[in-house]
C-alpha positions as a Markdown table, in Angstrom:
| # | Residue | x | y | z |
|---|---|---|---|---|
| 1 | Unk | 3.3 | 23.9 | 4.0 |
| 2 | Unk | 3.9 | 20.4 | 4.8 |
| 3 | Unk | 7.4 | 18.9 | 4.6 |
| 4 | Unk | 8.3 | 15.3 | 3.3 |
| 5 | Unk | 10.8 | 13.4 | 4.8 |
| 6 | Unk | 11.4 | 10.4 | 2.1 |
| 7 | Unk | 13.2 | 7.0 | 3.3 |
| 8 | Unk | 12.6 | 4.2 | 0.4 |
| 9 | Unk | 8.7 | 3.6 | -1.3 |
| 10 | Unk | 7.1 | 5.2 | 1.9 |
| 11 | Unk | 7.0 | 8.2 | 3.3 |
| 12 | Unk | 5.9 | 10.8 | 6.0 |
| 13 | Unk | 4.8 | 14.6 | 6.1 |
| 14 | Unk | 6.2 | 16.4 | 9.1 |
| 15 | Unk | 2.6 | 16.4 | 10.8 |
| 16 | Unk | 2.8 | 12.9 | 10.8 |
| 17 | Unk | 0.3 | 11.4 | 7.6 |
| 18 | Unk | 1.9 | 8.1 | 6.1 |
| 19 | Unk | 1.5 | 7.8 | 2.7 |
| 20 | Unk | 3.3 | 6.0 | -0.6 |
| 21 | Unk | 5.4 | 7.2 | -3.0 |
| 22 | Unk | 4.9 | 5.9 | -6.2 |
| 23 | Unk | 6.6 | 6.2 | -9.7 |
| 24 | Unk | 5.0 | 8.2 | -12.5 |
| 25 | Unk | 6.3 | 8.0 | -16.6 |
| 26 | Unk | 7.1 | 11.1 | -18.1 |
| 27 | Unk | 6.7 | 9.4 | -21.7 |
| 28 | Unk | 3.5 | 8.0 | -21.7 |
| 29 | Unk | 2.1 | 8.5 | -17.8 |
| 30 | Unk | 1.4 | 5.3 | -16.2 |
| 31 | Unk | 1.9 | 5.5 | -12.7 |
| 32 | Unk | 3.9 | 2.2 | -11.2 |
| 33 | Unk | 4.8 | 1.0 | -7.8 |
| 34 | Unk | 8.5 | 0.0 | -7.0 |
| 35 | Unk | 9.4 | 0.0 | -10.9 |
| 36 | Unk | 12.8 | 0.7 | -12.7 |
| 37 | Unk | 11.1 | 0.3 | -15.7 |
| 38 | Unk | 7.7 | 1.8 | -16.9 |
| 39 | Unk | 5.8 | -1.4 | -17.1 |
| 40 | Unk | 4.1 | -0.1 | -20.6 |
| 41 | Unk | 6.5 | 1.7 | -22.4 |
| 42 | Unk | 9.7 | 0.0 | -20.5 |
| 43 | Unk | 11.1 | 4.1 | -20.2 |
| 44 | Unk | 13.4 | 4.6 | -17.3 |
| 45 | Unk | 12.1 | 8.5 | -16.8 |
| 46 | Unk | 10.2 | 7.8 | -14.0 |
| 47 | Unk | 9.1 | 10.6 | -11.6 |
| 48 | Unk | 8.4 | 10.2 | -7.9 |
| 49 | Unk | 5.3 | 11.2 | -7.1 |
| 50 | Unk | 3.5 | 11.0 | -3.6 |
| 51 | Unk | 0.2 | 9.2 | -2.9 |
| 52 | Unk | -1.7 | 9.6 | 0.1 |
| 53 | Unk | -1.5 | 5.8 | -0.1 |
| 54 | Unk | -5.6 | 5.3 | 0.8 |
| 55 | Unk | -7.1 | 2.4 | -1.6 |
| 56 | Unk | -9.4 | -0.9 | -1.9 |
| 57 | Unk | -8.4 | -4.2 | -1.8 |
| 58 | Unk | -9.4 | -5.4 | -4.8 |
| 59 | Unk | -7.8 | -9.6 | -3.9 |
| 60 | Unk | -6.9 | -10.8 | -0.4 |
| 61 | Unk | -6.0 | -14.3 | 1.4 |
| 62 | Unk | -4.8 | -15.7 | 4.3 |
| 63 | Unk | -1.1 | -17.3 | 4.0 |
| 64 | Unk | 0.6 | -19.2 | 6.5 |
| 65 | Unk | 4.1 | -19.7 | 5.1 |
| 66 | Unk | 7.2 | -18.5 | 6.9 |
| 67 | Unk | 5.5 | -18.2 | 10.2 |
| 68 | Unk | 3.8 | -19.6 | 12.7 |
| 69 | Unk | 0.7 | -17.5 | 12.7 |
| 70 | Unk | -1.5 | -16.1 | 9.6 |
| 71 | Unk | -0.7 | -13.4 | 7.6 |
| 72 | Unk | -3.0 | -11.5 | 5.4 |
| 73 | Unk | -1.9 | -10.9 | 2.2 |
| 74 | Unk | -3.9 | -8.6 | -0.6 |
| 75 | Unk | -3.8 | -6.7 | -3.6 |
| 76 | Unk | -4.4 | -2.8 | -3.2 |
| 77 | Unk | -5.9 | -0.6 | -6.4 |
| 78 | Unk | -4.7 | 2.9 | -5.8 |
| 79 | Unk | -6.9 | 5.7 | -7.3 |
| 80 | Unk | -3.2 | 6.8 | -9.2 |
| 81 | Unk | -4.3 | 3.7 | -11.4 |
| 82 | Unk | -1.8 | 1.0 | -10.1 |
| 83 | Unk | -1.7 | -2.1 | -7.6 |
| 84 | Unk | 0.7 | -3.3 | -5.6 |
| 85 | Unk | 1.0 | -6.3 | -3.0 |
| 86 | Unk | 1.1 | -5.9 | 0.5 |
| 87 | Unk | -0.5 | -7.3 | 4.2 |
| 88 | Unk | -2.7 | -5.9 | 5.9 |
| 89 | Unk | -2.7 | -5.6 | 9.3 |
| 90 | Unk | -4.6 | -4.9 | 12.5 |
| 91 | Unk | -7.7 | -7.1 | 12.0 |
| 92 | Unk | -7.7 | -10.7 | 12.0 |
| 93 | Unk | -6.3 | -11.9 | 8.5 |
| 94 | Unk | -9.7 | -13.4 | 7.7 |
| 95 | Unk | -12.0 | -10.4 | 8.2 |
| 96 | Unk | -10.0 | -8.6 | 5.1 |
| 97 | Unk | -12.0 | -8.7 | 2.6 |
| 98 | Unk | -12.4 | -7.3 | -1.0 |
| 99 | Unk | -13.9 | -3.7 | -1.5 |
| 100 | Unk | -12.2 | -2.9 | 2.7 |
| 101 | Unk | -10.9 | 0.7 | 2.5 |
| 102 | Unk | -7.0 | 0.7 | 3.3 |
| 103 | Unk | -4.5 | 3.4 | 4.3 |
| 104 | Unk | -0.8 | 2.9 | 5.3 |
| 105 | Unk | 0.0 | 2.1 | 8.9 |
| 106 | Unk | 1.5 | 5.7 | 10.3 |
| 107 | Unk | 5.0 | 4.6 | 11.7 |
| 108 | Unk | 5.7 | 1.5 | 9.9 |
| 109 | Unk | 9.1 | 0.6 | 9.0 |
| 110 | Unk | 9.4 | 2.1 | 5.6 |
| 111 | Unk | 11.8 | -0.3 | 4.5 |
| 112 | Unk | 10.4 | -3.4 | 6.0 |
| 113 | Unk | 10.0 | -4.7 | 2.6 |
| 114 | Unk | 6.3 | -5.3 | 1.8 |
| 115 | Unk | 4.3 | -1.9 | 2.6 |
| 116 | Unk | 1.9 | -2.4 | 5.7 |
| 117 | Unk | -1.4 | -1.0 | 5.6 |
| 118 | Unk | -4.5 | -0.9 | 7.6 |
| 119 | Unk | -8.5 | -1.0 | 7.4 |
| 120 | Unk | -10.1 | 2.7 | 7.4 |
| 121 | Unk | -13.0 | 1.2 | 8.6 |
| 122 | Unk | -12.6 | -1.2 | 11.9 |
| 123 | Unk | -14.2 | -4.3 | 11.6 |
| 124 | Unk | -16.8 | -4.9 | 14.4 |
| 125 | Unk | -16.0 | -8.6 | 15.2 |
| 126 | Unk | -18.8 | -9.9 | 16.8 |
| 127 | Unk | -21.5 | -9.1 | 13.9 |
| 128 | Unk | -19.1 | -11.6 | 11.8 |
| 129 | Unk | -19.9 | -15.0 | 14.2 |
């Protein structure tokens, strides 16, 4: 049996796994990241429902604002049917790149703000020069 400790939109099973938790309608089903509001039916029922928090990057970028190195900054389809903002780190900002496989970064700061994830795959740098 695995037990879930929950702190904000993140959370962690006892044996360690990172994953999202994510908010599901219970009038018309559309599952919704950090929502008060169902974004189709505007219902405040709204279930919390883990995720195992593994999706694609479906838009990424490289920003530079508010610090003095790049950032990496995508959009993330989950397979629960919504997307969400967040960086990505652990790979040079530019070597993100649409269709990259992402899971959450175990021991991030669940209430950092913007959810950290990382690639599933690691990029091998020297076939990109």
């Amino acid at each position: 049996m695995s037990h879930s400790v929950s702190a904000g939109n993140a959370t962690q099973t006892a044996q360690g796994e990172p994953g999202l938790t994510y908010q599901l309608c219970r009038w018309c089903g559309t599952a919704s990241f950090r929502r008060l509001l169902c974004p189709v039916c505007a219902s405040s029922d709204l279930d919390s429902v883990r995720s195992d928090g593994l999706g694609v990057v479906v838009r990424t970028g490289v920003v530079h604002r508010y610090t003095e190195a790049a950032r990496n900054e995508s959009l993330v389809r989950l397979p629960e049917g919504f997307v969400f903002r967040c960086r990505v780190v652990g790979a040079a900002p530019h070597l993100v790149h649409v269709g990259a496989r992402v899971r959450p970064v175990v021991g991030a700061d669940p209430d950092a703000g913007e959810p950290l994830l990382e690639l599933c795959d690691p990029v091998d740098y020297i076939a990109w020069r």
